[in-house]
PDB file with one MODEL, atoms N, CA, C and O in Angstrom:
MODEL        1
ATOM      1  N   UNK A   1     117.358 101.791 161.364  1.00  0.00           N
ATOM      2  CA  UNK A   1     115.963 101.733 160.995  1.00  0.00           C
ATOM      3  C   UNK A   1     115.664 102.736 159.878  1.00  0.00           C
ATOM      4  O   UNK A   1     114.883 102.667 158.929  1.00  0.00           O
ATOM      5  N   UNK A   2     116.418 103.577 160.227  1.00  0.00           N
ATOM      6  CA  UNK A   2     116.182 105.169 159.232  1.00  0.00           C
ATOM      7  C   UNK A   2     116.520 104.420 157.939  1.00  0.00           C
ATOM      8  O   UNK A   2     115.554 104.276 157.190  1.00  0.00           O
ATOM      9  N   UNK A   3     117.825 103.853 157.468  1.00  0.00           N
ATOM     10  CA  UNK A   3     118.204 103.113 156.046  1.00  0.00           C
ATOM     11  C   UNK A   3     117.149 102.088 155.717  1.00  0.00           C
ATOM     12  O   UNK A   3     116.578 102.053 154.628  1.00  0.00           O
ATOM     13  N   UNK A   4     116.924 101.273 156.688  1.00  0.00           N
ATOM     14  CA  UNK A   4     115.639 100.521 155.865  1.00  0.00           C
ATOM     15  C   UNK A   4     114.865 100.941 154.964  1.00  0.00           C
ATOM     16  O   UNK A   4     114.724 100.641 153.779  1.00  0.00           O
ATOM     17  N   UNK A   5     114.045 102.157 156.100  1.00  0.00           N
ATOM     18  CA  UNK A   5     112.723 103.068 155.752  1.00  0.00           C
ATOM     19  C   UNK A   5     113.482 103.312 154.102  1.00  0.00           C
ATOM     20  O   UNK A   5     113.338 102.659 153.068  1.00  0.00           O
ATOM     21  N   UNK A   6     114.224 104.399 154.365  1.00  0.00           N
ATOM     22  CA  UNK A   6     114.857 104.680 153.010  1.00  0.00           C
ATOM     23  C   UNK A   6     114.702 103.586 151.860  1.00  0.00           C
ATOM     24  O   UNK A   6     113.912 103.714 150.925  1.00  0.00           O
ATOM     25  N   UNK A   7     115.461 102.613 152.023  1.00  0.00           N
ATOM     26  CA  UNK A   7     115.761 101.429 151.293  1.00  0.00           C
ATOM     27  C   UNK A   7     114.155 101.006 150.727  1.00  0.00           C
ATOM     28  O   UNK A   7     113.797 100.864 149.558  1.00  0.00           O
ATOM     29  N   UNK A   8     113.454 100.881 151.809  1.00  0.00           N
ATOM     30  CA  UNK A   8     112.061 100.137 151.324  1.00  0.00           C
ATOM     31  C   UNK A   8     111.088 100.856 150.506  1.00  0.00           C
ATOM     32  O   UNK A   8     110.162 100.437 149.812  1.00  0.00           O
ATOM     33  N   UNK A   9     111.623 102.347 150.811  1.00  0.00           N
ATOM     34  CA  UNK A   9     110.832 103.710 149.968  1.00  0.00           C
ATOM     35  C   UNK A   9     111.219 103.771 148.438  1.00  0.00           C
ATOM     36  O   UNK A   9     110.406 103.846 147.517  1.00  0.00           O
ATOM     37  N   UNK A  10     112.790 103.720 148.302  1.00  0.00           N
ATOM     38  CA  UNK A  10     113.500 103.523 147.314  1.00  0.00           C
ATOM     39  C   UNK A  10     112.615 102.638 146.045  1.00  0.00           C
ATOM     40  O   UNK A  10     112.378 102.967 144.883  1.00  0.00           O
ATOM     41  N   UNK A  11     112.178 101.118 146.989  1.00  0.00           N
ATOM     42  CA  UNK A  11     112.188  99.952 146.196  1.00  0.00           C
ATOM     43  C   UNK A  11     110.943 100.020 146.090  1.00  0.00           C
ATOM     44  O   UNK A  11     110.462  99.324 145.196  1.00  0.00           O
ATOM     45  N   UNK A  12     110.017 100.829 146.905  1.00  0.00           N
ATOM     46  CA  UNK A  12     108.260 101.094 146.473  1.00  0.00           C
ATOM     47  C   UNK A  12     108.570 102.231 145.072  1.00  0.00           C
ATOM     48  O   UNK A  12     108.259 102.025 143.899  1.00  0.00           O
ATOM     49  N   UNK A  13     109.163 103.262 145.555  1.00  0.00           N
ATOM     50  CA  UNK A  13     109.181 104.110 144.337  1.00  0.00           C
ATOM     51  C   UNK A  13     109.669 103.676 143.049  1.00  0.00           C
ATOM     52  O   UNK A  13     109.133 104.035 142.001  1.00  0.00           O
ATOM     53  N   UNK A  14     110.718 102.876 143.104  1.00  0.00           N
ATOM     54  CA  UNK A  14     111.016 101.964 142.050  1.00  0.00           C
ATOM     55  C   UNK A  14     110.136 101.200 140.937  1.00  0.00           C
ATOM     56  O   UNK A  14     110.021 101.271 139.713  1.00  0.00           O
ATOM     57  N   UNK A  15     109.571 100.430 141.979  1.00  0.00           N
ATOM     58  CA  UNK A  15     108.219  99.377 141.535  1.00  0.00           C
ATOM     59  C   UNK A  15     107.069 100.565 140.944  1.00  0.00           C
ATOM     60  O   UNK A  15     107.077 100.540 139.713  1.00  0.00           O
ATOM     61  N   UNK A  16     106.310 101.358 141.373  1.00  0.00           N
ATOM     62  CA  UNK A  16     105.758 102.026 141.605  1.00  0.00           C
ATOM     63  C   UNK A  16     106.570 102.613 139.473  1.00  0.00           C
ATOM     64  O   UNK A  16     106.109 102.234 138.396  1.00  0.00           O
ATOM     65  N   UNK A  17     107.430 103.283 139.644  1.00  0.00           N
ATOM     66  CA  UNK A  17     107.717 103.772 138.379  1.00  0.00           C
ATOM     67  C   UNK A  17     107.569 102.533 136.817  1.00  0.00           C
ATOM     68  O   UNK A  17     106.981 102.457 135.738  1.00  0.00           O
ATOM     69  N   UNK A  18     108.357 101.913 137.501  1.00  0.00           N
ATOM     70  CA  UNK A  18     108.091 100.070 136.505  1.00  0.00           C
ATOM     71  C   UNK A  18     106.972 100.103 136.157  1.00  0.00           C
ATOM     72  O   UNK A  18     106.877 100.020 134.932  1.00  0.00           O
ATOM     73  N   UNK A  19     105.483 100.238 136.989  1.00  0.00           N
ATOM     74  CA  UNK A  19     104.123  99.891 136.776  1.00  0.00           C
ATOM     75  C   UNK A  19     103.914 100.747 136.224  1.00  0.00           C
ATOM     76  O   UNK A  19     103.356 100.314 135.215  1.00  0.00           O
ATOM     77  N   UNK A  20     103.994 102.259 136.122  1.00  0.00           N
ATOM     78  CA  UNK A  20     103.689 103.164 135.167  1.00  0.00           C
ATOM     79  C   UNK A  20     104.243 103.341 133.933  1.00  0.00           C
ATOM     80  O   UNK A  20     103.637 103.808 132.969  1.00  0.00           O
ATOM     81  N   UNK A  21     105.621 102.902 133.939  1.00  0.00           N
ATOM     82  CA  UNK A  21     106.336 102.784 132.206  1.00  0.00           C
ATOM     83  C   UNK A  21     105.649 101.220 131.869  1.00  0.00           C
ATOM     84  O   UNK A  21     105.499 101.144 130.650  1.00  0.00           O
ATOM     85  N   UNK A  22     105.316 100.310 132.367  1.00  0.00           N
ATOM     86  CA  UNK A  22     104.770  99.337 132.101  1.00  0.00           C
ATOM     87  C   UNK A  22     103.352  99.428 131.304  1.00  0.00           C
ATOM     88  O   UNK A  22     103.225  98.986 130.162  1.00  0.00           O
ATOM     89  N   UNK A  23     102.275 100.067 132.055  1.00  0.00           N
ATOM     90  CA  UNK A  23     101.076 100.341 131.342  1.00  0.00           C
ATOM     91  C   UNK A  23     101.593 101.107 130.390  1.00  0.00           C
ATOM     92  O   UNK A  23     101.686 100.559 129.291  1.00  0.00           O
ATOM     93  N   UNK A  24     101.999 102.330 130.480  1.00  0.00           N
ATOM     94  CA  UNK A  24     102.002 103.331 129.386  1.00  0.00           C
ATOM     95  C   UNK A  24     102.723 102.553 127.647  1.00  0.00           C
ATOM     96  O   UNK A  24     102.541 102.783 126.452  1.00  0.00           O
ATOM     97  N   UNK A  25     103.534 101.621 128.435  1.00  0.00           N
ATOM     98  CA  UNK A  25     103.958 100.981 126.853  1.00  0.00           C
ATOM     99  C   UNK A  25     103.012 100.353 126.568  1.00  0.00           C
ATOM    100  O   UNK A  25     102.666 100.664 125.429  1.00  0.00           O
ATOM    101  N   UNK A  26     102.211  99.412 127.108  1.00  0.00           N
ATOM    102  CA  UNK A  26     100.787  98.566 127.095  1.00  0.00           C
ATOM    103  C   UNK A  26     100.069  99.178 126.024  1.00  0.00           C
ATOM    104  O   UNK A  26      99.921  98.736 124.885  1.00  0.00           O
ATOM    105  N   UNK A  27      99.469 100.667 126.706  1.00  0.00           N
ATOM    106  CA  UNK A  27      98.732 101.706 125.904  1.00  0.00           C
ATOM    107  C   UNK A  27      99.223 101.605 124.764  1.00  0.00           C
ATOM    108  O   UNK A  27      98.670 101.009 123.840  1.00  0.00           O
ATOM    109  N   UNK A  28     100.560 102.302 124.680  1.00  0.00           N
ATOM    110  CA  UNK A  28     101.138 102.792 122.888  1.00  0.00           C
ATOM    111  C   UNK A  28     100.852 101.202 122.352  1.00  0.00           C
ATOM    112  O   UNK A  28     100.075 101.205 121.397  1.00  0.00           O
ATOM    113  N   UNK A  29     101.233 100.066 122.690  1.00  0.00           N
ATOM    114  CA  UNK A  29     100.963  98.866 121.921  1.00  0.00           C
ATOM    115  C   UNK A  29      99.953  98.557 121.249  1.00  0.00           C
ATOM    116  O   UNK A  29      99.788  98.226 120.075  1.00  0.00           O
ATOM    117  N   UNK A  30      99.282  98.703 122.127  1.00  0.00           N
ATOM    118  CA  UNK A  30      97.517  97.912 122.127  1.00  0.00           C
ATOM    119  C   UNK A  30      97.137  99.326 120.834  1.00  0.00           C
ATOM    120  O   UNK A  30      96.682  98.851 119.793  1.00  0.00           O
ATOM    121  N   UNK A  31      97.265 100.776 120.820  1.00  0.00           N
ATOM    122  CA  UNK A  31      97.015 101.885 120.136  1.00  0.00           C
ATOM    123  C   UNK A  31      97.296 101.586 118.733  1.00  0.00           C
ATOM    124  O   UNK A  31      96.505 101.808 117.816  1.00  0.00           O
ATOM    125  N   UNK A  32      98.805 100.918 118.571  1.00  0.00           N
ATOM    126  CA  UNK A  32      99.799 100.435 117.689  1.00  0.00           C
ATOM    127  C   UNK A  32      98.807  99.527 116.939  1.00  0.00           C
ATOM    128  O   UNK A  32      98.324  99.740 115.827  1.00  0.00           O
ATOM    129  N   UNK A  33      98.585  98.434 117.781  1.00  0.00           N
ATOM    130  CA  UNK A  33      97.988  97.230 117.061  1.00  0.00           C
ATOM    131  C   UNK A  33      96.578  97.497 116.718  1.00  0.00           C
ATOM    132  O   UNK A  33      96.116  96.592 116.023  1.00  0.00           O
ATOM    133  N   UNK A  34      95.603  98.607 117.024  1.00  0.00           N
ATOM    134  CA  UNK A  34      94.929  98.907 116.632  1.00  0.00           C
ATOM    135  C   UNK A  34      94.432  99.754 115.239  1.00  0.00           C
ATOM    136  O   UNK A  34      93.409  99.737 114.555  1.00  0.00           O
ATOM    137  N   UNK A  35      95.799 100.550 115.193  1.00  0.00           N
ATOM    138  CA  UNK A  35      96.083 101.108 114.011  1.00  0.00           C
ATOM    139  C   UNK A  35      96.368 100.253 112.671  1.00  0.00           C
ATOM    140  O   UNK A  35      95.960 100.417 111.521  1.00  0.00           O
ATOM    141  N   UNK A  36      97.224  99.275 113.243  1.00  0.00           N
ATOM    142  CA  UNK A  36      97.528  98.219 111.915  1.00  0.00           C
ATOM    143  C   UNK A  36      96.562  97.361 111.710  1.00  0.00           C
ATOM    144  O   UNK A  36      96.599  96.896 110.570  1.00  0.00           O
ATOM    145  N   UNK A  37      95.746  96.985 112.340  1.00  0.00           N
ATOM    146  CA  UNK A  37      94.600  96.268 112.101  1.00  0.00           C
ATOM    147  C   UNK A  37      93.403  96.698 111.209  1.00  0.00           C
ATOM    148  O   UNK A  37      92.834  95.966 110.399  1.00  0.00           O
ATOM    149  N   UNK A  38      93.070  98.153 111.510  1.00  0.00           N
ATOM    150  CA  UNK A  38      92.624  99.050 110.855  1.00  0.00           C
ATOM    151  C   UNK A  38      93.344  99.156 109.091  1.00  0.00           C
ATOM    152  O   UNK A  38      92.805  98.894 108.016  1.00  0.00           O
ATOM    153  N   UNK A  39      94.294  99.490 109.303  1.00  0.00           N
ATOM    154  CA  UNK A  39      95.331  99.099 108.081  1.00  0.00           C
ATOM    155  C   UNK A  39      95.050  98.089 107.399  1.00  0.00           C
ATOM    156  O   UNK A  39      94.609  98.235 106.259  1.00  0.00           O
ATOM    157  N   UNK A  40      95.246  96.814 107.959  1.00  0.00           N
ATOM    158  CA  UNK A  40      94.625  95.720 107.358  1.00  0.00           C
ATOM    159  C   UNK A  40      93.150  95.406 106.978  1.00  0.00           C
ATOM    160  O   UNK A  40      92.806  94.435 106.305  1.00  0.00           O
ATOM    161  N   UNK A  41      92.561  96.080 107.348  1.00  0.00           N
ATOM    162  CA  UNK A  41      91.069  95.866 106.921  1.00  0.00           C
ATOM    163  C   UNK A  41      90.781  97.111 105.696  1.00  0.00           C
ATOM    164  O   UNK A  41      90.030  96.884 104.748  1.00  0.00           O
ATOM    165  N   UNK A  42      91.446  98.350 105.863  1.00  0.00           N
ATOM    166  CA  UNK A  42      91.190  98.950 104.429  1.00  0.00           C
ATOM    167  C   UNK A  42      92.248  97.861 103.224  1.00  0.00           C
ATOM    168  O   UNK A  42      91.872  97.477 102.117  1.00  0.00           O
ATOM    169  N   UNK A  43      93.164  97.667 103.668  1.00  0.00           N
ATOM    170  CA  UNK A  43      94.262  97.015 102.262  1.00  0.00           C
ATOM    171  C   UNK A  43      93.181  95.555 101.994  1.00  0.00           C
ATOM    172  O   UNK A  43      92.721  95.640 100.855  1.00  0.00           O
ATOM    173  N   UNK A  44      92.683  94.307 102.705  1.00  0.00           N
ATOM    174  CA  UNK A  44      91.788  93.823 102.481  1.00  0.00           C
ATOM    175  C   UNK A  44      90.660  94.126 101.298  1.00  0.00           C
ATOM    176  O   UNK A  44      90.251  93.345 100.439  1.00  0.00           O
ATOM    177  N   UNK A  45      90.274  95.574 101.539  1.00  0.00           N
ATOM    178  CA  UNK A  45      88.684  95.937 100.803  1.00  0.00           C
ATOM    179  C   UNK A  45      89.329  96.223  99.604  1.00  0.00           C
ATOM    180  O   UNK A  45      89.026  95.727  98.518  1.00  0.00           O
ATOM    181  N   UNK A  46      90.553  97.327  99.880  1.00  0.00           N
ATOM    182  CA  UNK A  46      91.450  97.316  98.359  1.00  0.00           C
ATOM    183  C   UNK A  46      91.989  96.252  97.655  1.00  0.00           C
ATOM    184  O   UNK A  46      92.018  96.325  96.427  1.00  0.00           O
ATOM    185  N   UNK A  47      92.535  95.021  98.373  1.00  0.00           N
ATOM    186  CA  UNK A  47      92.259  93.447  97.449  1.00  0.00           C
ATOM    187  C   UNK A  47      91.147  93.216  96.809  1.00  0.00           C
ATOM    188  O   UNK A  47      91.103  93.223  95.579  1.00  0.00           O
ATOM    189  N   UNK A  48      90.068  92.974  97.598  1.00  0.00           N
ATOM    190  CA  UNK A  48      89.121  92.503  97.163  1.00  0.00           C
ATOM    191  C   UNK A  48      88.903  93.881  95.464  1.00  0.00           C
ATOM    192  O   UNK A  48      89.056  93.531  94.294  1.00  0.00           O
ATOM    193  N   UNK A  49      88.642  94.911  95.793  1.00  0.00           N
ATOM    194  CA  UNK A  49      88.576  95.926  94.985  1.00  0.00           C
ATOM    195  C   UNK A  49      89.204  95.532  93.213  1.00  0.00           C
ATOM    196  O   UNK A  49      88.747  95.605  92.072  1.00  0.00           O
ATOM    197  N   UNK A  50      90.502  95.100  93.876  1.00  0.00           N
ATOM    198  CA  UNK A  50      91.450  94.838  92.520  1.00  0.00           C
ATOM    199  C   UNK A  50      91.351  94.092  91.855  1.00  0.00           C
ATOM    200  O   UNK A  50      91.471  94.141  90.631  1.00  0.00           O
ATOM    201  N   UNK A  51      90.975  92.755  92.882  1.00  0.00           N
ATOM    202  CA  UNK A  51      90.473  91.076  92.183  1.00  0.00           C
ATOM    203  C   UNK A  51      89.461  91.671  91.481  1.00  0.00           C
ATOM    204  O   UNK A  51      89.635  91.656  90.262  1.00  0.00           O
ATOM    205  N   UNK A  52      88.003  92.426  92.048  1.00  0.00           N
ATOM    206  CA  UNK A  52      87.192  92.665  91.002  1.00  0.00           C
ATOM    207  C   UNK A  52      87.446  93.198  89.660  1.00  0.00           C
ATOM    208  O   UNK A  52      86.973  92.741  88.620  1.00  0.00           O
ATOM    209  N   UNK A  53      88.128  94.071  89.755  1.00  0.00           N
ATOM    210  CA  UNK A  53      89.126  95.025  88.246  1.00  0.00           C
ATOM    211  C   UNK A  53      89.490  93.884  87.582  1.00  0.00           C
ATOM    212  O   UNK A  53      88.794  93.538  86.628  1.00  0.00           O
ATOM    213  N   UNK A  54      90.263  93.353  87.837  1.00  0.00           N
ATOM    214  CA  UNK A  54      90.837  92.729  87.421  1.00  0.00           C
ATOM    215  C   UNK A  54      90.081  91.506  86.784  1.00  0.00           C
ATOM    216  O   UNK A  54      90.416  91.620  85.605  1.00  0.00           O
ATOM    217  N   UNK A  55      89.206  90.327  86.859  1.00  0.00           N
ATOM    218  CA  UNK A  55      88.397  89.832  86.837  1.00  0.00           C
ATOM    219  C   UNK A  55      87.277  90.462  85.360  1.00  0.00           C
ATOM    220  O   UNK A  55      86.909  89.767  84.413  1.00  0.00           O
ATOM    221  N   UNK A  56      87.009  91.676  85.552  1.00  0.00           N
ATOM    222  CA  UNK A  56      86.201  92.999  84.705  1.00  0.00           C
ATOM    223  C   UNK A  56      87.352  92.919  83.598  1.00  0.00           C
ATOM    224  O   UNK A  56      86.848  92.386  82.609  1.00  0.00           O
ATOM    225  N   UNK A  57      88.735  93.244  83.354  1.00  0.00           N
ATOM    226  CA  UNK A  57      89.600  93.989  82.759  1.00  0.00           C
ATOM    227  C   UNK A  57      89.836  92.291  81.580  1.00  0.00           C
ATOM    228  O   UNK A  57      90.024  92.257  80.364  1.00  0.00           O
ATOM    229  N   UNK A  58      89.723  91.111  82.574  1.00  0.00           N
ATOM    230  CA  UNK A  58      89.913  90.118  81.732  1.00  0.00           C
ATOM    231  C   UNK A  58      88.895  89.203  80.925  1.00  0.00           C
ATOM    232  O   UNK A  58      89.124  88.263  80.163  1.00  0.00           O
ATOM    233  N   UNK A  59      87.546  89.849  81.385  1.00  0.00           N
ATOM    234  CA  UNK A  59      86.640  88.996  80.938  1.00  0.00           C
ATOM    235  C   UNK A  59      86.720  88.668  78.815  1.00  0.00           C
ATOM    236  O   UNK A  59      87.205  89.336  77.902  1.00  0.00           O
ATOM    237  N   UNK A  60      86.007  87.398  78.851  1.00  0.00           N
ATOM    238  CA  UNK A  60      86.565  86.963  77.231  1.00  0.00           C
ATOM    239  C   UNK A  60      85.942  88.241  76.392  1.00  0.00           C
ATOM    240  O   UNK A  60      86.521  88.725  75.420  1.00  0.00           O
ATOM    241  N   UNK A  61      84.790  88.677  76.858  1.00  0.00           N
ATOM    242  CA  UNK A  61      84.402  89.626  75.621  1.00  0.00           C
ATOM    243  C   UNK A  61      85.280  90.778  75.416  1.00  0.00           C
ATOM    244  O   UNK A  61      85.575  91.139  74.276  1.00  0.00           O
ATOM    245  N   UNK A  62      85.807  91.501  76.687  1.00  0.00           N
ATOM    246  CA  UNK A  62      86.593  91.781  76.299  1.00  0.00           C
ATOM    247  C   UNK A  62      87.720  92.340  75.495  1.00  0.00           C
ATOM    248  O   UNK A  62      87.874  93.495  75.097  1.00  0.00           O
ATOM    249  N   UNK A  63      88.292  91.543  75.374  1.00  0.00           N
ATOM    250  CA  UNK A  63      89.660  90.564  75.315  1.00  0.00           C
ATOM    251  C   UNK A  63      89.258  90.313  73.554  1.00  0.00           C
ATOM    252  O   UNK A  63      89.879  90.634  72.541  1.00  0.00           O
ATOM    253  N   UNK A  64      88.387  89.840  73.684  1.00  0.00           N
ATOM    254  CA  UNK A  64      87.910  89.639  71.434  1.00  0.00           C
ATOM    255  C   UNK A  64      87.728  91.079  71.626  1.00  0.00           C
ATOM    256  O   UNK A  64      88.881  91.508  71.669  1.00  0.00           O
ATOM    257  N   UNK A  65      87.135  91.805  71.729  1.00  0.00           N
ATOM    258  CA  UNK A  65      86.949  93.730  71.419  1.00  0.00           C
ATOM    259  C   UNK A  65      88.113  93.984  71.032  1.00  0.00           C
ATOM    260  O   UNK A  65      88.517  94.121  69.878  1.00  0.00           O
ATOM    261  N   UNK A  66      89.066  94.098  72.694  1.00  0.00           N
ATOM    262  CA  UNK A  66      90.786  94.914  71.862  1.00  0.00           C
ATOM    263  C   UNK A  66      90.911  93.488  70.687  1.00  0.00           C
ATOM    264  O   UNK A  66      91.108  93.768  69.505  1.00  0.00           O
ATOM    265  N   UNK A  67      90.835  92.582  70.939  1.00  0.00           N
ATOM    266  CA  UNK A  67      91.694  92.034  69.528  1.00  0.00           C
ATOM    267  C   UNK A  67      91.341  91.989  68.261  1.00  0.00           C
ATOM    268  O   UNK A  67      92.159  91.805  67.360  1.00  0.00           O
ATOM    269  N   UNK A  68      89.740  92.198  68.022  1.00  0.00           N
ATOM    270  CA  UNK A  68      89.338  92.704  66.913  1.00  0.00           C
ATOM    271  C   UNK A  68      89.509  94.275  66.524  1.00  0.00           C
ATOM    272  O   UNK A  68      89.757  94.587  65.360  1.00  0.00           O
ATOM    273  N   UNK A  69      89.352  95.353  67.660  1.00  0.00           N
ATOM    274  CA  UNK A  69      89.853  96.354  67.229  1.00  0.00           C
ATOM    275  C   UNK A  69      91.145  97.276  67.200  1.00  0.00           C
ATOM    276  O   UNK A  69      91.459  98.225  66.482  1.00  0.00           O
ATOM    277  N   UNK A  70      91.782  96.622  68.272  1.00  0.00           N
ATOM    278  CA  UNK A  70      93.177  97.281  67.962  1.00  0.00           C
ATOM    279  C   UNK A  70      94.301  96.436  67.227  1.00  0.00           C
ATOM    280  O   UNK A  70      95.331  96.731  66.620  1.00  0.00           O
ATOM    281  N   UNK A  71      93.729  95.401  67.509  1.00  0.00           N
ATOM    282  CA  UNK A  71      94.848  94.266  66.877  1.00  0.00           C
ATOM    283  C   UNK A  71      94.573  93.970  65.305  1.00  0.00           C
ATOM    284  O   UNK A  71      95.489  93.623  64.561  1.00  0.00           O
ATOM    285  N   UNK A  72      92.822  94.186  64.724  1.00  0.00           N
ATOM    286  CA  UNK A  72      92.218  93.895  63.976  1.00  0.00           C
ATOM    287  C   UNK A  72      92.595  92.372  63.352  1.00  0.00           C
ATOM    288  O   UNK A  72      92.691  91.860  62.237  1.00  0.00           O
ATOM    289  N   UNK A  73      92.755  91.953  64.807  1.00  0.00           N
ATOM    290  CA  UNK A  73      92.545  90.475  64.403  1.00  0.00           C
ATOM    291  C   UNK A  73      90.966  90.186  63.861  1.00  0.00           C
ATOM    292  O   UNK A  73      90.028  90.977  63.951  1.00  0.00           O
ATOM    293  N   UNK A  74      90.938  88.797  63.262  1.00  0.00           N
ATOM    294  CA  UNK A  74      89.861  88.279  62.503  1.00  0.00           C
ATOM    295  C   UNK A  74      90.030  86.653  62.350  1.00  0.00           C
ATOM    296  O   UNK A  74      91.080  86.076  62.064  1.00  0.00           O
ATOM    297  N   UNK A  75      88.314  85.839  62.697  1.00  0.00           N
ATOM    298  CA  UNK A  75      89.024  84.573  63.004  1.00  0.00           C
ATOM    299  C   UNK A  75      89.672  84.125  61.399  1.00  0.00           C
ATOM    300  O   UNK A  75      89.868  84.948  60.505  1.00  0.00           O
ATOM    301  N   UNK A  76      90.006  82.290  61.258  1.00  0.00           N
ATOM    302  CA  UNK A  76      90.913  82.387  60.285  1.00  0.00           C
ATOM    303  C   UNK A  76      89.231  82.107  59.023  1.00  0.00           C
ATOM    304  O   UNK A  76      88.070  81.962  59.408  1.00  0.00           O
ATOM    305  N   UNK A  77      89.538  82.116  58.135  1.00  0.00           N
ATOM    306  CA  UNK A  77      88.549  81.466  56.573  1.00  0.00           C
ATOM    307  C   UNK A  77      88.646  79.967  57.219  1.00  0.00           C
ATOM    308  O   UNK A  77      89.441  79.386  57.957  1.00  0.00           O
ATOM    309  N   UNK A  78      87.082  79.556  56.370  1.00  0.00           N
ATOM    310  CA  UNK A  78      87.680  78.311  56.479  1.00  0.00           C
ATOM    311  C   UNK A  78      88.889  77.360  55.492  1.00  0.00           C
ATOM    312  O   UNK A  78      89.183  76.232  55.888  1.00  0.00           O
ATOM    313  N   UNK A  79      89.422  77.822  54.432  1.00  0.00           N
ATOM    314  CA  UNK A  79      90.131  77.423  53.793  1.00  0.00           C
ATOM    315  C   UNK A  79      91.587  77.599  54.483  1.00  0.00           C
ATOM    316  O   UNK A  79      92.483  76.838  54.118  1.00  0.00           O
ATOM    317  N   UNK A  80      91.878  78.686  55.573  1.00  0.00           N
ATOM    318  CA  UNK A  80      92.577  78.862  56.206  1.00  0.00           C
ATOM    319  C   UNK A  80      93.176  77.827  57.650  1.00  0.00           C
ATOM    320  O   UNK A  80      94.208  77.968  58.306  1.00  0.00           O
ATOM    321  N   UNK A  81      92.160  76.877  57.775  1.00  0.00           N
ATOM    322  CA  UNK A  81      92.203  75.665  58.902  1.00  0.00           C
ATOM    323  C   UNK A  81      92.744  74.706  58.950  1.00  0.00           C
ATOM    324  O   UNK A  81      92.128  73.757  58.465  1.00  0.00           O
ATOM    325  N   UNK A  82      93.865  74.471  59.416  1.00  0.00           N
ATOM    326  CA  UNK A  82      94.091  73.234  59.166  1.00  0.00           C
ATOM    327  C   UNK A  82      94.472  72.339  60.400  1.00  0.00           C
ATOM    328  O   UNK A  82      95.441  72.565  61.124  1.00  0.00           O
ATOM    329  N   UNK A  83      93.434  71.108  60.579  1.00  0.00           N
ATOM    330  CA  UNK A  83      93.444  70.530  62.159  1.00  0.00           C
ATOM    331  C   UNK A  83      93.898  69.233  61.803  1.00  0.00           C
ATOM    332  O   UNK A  83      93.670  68.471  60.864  1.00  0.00           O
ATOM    333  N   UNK A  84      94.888  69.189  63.231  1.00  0.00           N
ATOM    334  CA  UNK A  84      96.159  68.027  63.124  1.00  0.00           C
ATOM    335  C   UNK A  84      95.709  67.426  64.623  1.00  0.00           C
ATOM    336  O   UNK A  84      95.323  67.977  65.654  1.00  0.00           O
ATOM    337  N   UNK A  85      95.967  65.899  64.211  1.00  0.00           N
ATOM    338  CA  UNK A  85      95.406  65.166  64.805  1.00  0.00           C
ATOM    339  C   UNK A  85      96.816  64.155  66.003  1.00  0.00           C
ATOM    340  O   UNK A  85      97.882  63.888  65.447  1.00  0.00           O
ATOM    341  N   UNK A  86      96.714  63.913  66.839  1.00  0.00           N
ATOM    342  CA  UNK A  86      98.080  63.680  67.865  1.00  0.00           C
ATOM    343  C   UNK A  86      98.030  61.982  67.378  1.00  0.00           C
ATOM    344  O   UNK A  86      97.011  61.380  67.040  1.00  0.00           O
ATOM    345  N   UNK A  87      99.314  61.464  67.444  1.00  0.00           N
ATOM    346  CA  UNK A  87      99.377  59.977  66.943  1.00  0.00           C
ATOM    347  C   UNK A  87      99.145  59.318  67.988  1.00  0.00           C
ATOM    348  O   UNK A  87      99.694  59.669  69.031  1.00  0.00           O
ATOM    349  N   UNK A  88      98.101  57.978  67.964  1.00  0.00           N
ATOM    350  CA  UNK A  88      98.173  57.254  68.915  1.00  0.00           C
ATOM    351  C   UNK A  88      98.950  56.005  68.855  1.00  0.00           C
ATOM    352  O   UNK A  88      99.016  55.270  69.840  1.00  0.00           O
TER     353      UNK A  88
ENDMDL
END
């Protein structure tokens, strides 16, 4: 009877340890996935952030500014035109 007792104490204390490394990984998980989620919602606002830059950085006006002033491009004369027409 004495080995039972033992035996059945064994297999409560057992179980008993399982359920506590069980939650406690639960915790760190759920902590885990809370953190990266968080993560994901600042990198999100920083997308959105960049599309706007970016969007700003390409607009046409722009885009003619640097190319008139650093490129000092200029459109062509009109004697300079010459428009070609596709064969049908």
């Amino acid at each position: 009877m004495l080995r039972l007792n033992l035996l059945l104490l064994a297999i409560v204390l057992a179980s008993a340890l399982g359920g506590v490394a069980a939650q406690h990984k639960a915790r760190k998980l759920f902590t885990e996935l809370e953190r990266e989620q968080e993560r994901m919602r600042s990198l999100e606002v920083e997308w959105g952030q960049l599309q706007l830059e970016q969007s700003t950085w390409a607009t046409h006006a722009r885009i003619e500014q640097i190319a008139r002033e650093r490129l000092r491009m200029r459109p062509p004369a009109a004697g300079q035109l010459l428009a070609v027409e596709a064969a049908r």
